[in-house]
N, CA, C and O atoms as a GROMACS GRO file, in nm:
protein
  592
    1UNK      N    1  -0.825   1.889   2.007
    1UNK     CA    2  -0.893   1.797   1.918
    1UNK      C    3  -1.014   1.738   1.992
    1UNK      O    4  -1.024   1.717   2.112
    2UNK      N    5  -1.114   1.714   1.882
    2UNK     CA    6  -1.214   1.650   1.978
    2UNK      C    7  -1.232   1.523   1.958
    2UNK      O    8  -1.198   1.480   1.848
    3UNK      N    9  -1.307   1.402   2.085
    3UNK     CA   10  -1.298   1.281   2.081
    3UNK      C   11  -1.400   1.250   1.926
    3UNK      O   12  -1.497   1.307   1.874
    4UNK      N   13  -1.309   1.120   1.892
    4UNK     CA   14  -1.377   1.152   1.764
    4UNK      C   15  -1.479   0.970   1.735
    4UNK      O   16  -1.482   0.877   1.815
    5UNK      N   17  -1.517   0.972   1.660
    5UNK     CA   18  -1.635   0.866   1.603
    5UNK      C   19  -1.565   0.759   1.548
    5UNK      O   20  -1.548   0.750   1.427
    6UNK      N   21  -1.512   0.659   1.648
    6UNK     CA   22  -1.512   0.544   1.617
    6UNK      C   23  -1.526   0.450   1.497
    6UNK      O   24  -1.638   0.452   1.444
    7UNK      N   25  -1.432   0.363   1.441
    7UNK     CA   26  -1.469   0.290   1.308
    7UNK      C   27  -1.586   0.178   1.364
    7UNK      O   28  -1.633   0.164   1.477
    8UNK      N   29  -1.609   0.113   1.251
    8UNK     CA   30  -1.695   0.001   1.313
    8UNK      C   31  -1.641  -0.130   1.284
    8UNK      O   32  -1.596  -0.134   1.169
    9UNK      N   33  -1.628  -0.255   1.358
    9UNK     CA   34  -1.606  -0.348   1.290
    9UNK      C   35  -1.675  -0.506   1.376
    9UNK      O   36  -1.700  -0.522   1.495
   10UNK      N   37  -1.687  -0.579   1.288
   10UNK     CA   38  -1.740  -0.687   1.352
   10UNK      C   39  -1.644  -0.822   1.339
   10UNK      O   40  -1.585  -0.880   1.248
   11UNK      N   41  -1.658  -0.837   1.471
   11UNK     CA   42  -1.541  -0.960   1.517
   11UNK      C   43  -1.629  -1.067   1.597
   11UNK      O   44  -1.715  -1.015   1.668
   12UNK      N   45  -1.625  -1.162   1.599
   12UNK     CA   46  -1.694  -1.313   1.608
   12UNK      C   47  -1.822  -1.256   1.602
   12UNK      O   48  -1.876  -1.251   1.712
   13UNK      N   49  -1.877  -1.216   1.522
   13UNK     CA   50  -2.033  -1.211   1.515
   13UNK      C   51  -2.109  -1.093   1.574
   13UNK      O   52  -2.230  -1.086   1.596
   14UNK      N   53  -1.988  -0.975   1.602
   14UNK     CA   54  -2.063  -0.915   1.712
   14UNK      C   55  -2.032  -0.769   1.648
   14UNK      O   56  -1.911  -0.764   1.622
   15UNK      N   57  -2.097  -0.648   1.614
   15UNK     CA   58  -2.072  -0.524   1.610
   15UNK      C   59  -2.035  -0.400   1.695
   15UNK      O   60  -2.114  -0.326   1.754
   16UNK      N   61  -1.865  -0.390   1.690
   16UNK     CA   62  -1.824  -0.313   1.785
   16UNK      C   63  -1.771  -0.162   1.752
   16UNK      O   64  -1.777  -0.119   1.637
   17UNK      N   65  -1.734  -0.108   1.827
   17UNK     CA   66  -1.617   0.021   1.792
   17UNK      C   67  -1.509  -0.057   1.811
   17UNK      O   68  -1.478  -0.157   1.876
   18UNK      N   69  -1.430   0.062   1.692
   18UNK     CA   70  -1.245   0.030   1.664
   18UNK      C   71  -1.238   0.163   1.723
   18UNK      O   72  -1.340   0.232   1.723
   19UNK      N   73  -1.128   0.207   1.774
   19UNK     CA   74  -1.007   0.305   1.820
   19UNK      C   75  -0.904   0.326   1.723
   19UNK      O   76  -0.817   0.412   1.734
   20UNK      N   77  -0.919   0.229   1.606
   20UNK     CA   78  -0.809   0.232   1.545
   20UNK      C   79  -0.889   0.258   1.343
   20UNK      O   80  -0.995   0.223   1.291
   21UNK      N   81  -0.767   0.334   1.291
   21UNK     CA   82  -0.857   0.332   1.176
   21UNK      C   83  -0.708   0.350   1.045
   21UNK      O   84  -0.630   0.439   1.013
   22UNK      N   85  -0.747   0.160   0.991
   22UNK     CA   86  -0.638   0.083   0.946
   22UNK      C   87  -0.671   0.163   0.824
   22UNK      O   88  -0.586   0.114   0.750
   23UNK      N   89  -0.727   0.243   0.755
   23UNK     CA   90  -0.754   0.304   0.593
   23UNK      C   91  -0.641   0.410   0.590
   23UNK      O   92  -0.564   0.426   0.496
   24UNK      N   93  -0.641   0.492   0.725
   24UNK     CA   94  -0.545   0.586   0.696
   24UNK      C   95  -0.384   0.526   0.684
   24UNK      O   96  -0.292   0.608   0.680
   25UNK      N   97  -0.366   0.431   0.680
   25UNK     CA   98  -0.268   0.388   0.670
   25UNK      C   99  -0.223   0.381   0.552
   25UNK      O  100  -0.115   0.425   0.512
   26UNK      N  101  -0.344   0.298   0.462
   26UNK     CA  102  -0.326   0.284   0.314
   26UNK      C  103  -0.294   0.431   0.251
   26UNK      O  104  -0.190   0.453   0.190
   27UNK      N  105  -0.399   0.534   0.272
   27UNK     CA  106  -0.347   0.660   0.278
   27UNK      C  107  -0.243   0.728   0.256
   27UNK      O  108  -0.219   0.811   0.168
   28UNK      N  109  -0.174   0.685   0.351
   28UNK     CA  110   0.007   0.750   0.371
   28UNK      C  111   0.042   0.665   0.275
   28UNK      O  112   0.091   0.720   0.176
   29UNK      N  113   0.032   0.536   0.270
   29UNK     CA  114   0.142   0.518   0.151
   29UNK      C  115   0.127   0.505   0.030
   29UNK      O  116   0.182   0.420  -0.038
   30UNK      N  117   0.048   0.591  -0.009
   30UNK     CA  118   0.041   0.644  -0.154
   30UNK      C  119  -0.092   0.621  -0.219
   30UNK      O  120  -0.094   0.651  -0.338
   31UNK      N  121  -0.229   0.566  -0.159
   31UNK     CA  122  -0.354   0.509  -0.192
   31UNK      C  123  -0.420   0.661  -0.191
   31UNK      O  124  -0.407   0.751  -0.108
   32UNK      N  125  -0.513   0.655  -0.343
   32UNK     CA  126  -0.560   0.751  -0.363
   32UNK      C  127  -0.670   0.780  -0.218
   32UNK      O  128  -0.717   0.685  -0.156
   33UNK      N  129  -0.701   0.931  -0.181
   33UNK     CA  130  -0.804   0.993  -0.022
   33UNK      C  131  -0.899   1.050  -0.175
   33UNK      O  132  -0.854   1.117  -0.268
   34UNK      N  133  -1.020   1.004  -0.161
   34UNK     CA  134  -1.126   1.096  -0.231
   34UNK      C  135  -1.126   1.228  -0.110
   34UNK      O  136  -1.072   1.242  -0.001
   35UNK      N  137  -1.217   1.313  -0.196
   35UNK     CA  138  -1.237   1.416  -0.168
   35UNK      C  139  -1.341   1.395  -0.030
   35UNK      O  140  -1.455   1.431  -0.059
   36UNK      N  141  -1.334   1.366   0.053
   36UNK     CA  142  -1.437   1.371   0.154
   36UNK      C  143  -1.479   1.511   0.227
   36UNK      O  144  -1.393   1.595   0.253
   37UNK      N  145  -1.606   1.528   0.256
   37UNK     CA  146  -1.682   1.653   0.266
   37UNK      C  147  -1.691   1.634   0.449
   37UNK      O  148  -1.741   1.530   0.493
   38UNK      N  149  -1.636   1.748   0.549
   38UNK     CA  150  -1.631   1.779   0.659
   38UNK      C  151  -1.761   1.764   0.711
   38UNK      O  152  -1.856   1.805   0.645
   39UNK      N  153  -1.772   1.726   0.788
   39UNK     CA  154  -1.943   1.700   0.861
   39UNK      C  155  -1.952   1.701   0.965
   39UNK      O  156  -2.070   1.689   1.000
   40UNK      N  157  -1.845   1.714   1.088
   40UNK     CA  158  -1.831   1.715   1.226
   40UNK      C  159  -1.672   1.737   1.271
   40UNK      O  160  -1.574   1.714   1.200
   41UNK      N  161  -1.674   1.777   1.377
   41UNK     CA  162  -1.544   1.815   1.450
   41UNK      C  163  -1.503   1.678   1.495
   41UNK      O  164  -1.384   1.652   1.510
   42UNK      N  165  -1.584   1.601   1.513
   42UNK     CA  166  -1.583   1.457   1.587
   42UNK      C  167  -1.548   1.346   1.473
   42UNK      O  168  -1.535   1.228   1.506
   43UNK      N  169  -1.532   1.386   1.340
   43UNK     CA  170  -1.491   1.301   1.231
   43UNK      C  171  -1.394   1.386   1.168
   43UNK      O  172  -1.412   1.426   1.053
   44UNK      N  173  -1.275   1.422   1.249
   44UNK     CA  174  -1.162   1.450   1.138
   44UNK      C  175  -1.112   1.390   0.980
   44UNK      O  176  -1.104   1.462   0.880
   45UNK      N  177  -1.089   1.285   0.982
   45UNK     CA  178  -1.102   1.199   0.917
   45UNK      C  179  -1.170   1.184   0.780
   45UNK      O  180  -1.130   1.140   0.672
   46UNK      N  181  -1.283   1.234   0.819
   46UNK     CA  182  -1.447   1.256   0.715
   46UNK      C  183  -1.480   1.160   0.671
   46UNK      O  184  -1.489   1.169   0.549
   47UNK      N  185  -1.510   1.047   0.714
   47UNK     CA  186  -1.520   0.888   0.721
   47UNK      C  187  -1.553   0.842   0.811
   47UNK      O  188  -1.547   0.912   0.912
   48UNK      N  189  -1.601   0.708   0.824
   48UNK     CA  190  -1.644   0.593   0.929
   48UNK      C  191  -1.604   0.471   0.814
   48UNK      O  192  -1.654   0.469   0.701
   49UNK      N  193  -1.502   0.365   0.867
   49UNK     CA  194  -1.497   0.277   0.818
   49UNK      C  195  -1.572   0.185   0.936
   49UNK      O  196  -1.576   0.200   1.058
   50UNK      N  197  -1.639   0.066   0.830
   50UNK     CA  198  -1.685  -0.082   0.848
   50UNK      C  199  -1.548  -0.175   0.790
   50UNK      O  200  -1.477  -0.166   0.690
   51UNK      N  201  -1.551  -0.260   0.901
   51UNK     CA  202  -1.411  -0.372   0.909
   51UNK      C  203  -1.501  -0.466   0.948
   51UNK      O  204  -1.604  -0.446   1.012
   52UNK      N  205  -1.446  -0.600   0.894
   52UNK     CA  206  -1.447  -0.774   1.000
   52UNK      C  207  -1.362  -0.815   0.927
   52UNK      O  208  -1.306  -0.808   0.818
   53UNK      N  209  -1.377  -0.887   1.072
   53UNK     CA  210  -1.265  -1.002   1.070
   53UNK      C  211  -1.270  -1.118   1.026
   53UNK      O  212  -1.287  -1.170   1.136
   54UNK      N  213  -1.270  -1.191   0.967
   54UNK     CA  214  -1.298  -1.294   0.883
   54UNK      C  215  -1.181  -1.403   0.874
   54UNK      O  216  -1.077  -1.384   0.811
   55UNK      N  217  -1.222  -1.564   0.971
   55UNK     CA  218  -1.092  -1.633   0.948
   55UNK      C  219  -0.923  -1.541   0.976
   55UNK      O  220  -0.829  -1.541   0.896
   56UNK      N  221  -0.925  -1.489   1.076
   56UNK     CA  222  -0.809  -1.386   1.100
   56UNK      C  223  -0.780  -1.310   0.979
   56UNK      O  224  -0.658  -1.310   0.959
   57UNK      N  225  -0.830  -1.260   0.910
   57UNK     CA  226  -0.781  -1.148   0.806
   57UNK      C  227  -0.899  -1.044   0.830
   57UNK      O  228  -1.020  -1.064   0.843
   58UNK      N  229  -0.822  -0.918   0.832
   58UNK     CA  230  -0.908  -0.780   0.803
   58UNK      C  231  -0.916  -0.741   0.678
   58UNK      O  232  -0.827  -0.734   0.592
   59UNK      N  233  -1.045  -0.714   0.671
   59UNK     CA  234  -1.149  -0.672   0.552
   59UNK      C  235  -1.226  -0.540   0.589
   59UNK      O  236  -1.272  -0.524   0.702
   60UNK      N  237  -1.239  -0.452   0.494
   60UNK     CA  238  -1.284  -0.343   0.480
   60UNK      C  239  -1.401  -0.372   0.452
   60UNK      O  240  -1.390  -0.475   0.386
   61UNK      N  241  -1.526  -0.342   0.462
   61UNK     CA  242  -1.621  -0.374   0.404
   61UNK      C  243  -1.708  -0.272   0.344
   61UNK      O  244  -1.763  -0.297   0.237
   62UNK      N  245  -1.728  -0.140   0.414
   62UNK     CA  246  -1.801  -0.037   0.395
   62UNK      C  247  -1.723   0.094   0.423
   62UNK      O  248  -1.616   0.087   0.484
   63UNK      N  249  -1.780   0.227   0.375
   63UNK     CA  250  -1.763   0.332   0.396
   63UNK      C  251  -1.878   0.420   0.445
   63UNK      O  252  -1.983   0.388   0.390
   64UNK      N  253  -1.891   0.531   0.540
   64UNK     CA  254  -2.001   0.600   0.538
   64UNK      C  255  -1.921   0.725   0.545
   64UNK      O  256  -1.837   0.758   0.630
   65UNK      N  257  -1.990   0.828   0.373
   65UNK     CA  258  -1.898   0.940   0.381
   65UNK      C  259  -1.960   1.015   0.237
   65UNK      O  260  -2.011   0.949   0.147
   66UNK      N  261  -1.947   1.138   0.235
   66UNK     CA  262  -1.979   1.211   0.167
   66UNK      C  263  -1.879   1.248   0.054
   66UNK      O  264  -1.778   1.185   0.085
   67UNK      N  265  -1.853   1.311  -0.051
   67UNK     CA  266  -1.765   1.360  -0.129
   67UNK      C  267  -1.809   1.551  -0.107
   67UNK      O  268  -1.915   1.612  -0.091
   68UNK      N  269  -1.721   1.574  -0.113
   68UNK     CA  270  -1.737   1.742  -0.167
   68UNK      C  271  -1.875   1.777  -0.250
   68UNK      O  272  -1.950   1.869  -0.218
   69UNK      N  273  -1.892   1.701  -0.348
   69UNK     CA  274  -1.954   1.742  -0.456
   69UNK      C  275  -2.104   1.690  -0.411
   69UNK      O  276  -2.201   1.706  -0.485
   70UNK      N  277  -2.114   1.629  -0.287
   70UNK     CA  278  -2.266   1.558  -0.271
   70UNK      C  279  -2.322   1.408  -0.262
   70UNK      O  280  -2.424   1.354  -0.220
   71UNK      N  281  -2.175   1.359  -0.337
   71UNK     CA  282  -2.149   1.208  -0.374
   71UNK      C  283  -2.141   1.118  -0.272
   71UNK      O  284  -2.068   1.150  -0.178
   72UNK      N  285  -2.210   0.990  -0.266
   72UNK     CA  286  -2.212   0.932  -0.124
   72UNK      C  287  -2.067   0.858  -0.164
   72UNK      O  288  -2.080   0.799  -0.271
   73UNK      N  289  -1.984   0.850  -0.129
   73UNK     CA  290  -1.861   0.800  -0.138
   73UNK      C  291  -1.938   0.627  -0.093
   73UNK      O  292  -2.036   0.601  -0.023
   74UNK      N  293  -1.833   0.527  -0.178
   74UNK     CA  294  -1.842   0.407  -0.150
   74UNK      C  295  -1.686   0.356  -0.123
   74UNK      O  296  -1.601   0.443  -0.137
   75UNK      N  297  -1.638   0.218  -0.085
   75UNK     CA  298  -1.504   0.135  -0.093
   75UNK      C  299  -1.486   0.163  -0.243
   75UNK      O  300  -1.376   0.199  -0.283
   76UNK      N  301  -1.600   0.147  -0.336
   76UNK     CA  302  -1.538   0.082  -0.490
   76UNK      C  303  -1.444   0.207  -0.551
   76UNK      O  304  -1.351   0.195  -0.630
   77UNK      N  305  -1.508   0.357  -0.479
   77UNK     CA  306  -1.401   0.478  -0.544
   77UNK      C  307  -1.274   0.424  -0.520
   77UNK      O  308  -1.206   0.384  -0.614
   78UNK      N  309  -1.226   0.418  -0.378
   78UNK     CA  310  -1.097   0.417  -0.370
   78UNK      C  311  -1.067   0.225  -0.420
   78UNK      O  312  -0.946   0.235  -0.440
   79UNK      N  313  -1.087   0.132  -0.437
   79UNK     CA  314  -1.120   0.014  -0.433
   79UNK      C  315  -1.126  -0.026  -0.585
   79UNK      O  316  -1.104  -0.146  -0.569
   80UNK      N  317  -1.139  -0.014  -0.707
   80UNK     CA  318  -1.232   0.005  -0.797
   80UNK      C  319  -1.265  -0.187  -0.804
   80UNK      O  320  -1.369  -0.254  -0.811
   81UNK      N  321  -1.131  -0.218  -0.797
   81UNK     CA  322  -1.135  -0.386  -0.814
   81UNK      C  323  -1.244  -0.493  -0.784
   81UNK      O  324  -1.300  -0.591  -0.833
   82UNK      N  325  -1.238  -0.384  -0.630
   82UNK     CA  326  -1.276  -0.476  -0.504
   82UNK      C  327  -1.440  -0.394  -0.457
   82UNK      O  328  -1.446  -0.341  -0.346
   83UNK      N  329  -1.510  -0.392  -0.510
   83UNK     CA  330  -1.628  -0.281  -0.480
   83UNK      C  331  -1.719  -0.331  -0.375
   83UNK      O  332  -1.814  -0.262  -0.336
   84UNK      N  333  -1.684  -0.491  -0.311
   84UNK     CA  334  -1.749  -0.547  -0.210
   84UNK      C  335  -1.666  -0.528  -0.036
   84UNK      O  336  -1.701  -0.462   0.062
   85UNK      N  337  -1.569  -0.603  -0.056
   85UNK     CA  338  -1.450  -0.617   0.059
   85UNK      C  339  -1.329  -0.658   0.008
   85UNK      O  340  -1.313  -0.737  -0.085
   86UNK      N  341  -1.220  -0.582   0.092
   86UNK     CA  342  -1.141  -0.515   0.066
   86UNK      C  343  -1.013  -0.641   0.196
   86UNK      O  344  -1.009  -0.643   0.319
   87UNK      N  345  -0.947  -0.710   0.109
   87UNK     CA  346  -0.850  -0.745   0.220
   87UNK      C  347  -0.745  -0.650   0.273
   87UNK      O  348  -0.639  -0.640   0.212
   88UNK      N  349  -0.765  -0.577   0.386
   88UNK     CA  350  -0.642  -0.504   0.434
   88UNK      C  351  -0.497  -0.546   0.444
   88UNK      O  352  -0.443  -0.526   0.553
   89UNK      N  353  -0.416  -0.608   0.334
   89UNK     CA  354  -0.301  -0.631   0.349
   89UNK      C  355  -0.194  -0.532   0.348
   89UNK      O  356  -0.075  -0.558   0.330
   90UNK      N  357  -0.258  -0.384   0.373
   90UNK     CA  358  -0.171  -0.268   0.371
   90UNK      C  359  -0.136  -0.286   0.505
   90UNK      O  360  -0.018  -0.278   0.537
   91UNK      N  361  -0.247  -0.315   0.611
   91UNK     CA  362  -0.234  -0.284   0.748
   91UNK      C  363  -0.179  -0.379   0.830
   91UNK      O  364  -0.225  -0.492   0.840
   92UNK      N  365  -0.066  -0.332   0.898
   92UNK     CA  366   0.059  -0.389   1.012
   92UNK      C  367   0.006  -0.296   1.122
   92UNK      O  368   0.023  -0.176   1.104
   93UNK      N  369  -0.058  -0.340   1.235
   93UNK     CA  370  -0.040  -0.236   1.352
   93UNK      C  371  -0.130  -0.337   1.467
   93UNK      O  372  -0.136  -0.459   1.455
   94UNK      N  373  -0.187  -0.271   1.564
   94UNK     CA  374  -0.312  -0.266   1.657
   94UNK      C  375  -0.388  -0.204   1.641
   94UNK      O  376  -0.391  -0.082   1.629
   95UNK      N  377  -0.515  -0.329   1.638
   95UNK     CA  378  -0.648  -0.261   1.647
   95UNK      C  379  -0.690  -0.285   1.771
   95UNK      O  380  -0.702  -0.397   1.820
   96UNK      N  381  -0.725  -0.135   1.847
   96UNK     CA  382  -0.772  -0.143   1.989
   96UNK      C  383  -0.941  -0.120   1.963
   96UNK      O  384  -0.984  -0.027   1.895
   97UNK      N  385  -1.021  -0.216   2.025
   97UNK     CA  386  -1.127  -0.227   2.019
   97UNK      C  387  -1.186  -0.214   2.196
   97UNK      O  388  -1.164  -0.300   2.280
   98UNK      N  389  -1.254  -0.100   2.219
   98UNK     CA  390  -1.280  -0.094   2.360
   98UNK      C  391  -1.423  -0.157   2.430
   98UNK      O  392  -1.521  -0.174   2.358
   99UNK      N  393  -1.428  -0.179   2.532
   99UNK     CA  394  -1.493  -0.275   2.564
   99UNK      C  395  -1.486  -0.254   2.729
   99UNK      O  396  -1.391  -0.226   2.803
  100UNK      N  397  -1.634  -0.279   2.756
  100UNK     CA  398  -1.740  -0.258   2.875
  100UNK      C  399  -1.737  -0.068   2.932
  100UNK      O  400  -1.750   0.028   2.855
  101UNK      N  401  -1.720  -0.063   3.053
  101UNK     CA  402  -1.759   0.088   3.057
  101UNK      C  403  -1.705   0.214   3.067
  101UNK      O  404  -1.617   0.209   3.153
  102UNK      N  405  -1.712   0.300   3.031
  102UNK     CA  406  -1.664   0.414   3.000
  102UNK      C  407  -1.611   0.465   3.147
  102UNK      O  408  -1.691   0.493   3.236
  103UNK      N  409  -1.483   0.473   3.162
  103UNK     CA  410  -1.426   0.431   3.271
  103UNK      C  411  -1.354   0.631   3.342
  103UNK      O  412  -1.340   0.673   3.457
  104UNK      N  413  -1.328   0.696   3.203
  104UNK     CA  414  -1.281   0.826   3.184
  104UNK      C  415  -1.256   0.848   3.041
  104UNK      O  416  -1.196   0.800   2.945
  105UNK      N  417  -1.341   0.954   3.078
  105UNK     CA  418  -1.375   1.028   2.967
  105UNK      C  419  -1.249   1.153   2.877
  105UNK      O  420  -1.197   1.251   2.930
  106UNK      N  421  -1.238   1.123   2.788
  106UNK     CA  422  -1.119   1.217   2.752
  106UNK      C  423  -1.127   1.274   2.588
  106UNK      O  424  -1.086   1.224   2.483
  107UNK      N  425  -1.209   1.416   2.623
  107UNK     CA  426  -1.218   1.526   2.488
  107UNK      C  427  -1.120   1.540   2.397
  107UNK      O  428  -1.090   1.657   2.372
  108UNK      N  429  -1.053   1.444   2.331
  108UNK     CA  430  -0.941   1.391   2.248
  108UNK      C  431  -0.904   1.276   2.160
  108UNK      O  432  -0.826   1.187   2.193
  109UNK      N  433  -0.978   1.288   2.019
  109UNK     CA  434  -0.945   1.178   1.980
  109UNK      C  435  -0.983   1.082   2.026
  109UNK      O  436  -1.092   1.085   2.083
  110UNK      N  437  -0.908   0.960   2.021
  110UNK     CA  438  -0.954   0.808   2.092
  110UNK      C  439  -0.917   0.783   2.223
  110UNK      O  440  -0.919   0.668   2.267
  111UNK      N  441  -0.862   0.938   2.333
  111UNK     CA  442  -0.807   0.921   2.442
  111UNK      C  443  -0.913   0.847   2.596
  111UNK      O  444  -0.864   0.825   2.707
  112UNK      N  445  -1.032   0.828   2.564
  112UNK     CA  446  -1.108   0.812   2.646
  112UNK      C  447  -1.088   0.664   2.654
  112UNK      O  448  -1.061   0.589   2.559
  113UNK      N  449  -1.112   0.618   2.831
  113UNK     CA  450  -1.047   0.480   2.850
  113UNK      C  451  -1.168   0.469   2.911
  113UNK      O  452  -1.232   0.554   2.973
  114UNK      N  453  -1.210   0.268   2.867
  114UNK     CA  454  -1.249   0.187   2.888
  114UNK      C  455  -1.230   0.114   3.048
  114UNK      O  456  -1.179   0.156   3.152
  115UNK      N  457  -1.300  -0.024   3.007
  115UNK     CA  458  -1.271  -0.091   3.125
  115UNK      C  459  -1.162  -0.170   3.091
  115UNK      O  460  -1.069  -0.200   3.166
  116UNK      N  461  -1.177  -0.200   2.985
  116UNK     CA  462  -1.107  -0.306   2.890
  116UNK      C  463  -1.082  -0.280   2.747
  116UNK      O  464  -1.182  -0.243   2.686
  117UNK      N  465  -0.946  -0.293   2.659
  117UNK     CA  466  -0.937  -0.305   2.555
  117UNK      C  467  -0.909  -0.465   2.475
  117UNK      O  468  -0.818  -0.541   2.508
  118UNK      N  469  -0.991  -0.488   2.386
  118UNK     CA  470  -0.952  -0.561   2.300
  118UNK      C  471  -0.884  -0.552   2.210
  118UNK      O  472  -0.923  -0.497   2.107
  119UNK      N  473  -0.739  -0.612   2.227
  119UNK     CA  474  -0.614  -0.576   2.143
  119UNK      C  475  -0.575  -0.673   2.010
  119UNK      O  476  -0.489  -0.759   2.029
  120UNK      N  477  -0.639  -0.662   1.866
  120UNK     CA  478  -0.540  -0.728   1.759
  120UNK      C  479  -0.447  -0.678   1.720
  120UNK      O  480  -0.426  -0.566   1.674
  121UNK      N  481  -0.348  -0.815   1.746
  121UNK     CA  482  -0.208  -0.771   1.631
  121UNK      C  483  -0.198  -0.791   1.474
  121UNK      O  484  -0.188  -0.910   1.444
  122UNK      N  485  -0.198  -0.716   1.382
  122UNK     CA  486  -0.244  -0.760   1.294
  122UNK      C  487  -0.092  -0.692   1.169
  122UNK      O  488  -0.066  -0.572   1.168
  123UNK      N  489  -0.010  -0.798   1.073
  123UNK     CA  490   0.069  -0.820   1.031
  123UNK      C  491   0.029  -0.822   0.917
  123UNK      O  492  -0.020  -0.933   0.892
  124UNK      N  493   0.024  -0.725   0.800
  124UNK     CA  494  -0.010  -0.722   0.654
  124UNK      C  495  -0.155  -0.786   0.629
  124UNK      O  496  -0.181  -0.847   0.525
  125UNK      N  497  -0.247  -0.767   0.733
  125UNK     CA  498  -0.368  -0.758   0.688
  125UNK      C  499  -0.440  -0.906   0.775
  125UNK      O  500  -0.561  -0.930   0.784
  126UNK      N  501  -0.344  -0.975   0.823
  126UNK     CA  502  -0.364  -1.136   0.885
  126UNK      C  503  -0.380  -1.054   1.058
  126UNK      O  504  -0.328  -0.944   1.075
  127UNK      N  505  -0.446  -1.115   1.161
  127UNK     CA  506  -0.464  -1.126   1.271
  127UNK      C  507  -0.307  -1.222   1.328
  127UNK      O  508  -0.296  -1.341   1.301
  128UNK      N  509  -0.225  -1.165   1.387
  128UNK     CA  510  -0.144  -1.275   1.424
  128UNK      C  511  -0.152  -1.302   1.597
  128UNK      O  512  -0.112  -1.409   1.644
  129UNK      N  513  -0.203  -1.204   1.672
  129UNK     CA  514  -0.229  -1.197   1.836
  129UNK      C  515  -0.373  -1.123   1.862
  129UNK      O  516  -0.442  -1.030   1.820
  130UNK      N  517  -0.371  -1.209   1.945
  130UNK     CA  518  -0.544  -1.188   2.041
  130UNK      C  519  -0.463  -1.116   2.199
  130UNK      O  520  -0.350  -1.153   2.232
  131UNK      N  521  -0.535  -1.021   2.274
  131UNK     CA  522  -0.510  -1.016   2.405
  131UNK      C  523  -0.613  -0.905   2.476
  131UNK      O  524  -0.668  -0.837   2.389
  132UNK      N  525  -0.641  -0.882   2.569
  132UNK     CA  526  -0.712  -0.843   2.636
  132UNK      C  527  -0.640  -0.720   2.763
  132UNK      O  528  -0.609  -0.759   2.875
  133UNK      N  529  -0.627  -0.601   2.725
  133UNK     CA  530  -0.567  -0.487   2.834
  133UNK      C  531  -0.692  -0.469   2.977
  133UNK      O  532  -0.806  -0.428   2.958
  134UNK      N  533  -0.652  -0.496   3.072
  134UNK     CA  534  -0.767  -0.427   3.158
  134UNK      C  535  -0.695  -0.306   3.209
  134UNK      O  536  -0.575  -0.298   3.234
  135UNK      N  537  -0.801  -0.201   3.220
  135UNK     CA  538  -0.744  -0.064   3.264
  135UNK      C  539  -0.798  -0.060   3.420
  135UNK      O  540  -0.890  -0.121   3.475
  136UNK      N  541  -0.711   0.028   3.463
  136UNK     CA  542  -0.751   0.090   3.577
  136UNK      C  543  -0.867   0.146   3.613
  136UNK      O  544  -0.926   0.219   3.534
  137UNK      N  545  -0.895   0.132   3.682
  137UNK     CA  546  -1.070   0.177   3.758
  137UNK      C  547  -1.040   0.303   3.843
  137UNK      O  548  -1.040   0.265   3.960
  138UNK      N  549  -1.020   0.406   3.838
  138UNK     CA  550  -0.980   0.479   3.919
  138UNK      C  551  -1.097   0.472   4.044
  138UNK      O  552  -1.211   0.434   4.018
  139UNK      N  553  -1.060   0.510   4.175
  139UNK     CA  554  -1.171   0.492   4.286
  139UNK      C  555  -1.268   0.644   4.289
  139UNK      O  556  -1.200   0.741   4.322
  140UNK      N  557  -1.387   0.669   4.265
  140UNK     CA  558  -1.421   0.786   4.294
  140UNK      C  559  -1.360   0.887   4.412
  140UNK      O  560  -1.264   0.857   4.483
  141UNK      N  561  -1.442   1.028   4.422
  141UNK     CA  562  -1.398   1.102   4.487
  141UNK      C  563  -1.425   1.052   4.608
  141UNK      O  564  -1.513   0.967   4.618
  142UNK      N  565  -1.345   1.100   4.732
  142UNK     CA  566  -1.420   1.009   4.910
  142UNK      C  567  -1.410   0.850   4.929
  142UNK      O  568  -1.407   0.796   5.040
  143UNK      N  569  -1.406   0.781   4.804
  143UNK     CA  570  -1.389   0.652   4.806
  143UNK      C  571  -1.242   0.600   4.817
  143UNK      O  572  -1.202   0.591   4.701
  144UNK      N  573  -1.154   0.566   4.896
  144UNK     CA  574  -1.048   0.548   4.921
  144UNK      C  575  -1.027   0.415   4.983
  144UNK      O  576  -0.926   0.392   5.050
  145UNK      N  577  -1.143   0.305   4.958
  145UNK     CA  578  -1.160   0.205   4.999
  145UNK      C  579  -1.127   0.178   5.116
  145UNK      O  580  -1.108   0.057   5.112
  146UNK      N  581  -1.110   0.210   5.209
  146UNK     CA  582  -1.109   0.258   5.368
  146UNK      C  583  -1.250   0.200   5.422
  146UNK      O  584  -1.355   0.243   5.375
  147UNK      N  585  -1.248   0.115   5.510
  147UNK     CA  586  -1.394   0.084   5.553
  147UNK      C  587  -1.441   0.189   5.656
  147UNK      O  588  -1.548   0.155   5.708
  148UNK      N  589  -1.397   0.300   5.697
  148UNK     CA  590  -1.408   0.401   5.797
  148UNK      C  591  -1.460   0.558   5.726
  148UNK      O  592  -1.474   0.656   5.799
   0.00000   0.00000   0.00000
């Protein structure tokens, strides 16, 4: 599999990548998938969702995506209600949001690690935990922190 294209979402004011992508969730449990049109090896998916966070609740806000037929897909297809933003109260999980530098690189999906992840816990669509993962720095090659 190849590393693939990040959702987007904005959390205190700021526009980041997600690792995590809370739509396919709705998905599985029974929410109509338009027809989305293949466009890269790097978007399995055939989507880019836009998320924020708003007062601890996740919101969908946007889609960027094609239909089969040519159609720029919007939220309101799958959405019809809600054709602006979308409260995610489908989604119970972690959203890993990565953060500072590309630490190792990994041709897989969302396997490539950071310096740092920004971790929400998020419980039927509400934010219920904030926390912060720091990853390992591995030492380059010859560098064995040895002053010799």
């Amino acid at each position: 599999m190849t590393a693939q294209f990040p959702e987007k979402i904005i959390y205190q004011g700021e526009e980041l990548a997600m690792c995590t992508e809370p739509l396919e969730d709705y998905f599985s449990k029974g929410g109509i998938r338009p027809c989305f049109r293949r466009s890269s090896t790097a978007l399995w998916r055939r989507y880019i969702g836009s998320w924020e966070i708003v007062d601890d609740r996740l919101y969908l806000t946007g889609l960027e995506a094609w239909l089969e037929d040519g159609t720029k897909a919007t939220t309101a297809m799958i959405f019809p209600a809600f054709p602006d933003k979308i409260f995610a109260q489908w989604y119970s999980g972690q959203l890993r949001i990565p953060q500072g530098e590309l630490v190792e690189y990994i041709h897989m999906g969302y396997g490539s690690t950071y310096e740092r992840d920004l971790l929400l816990e998020v419980r039927c669509g509400a934010v219920v935990e904030t926390s912060v993962r720091h990853n390992d720095v591995l030492a380059s090659d010859g560098d064995d922190g040895l002053p010799f």
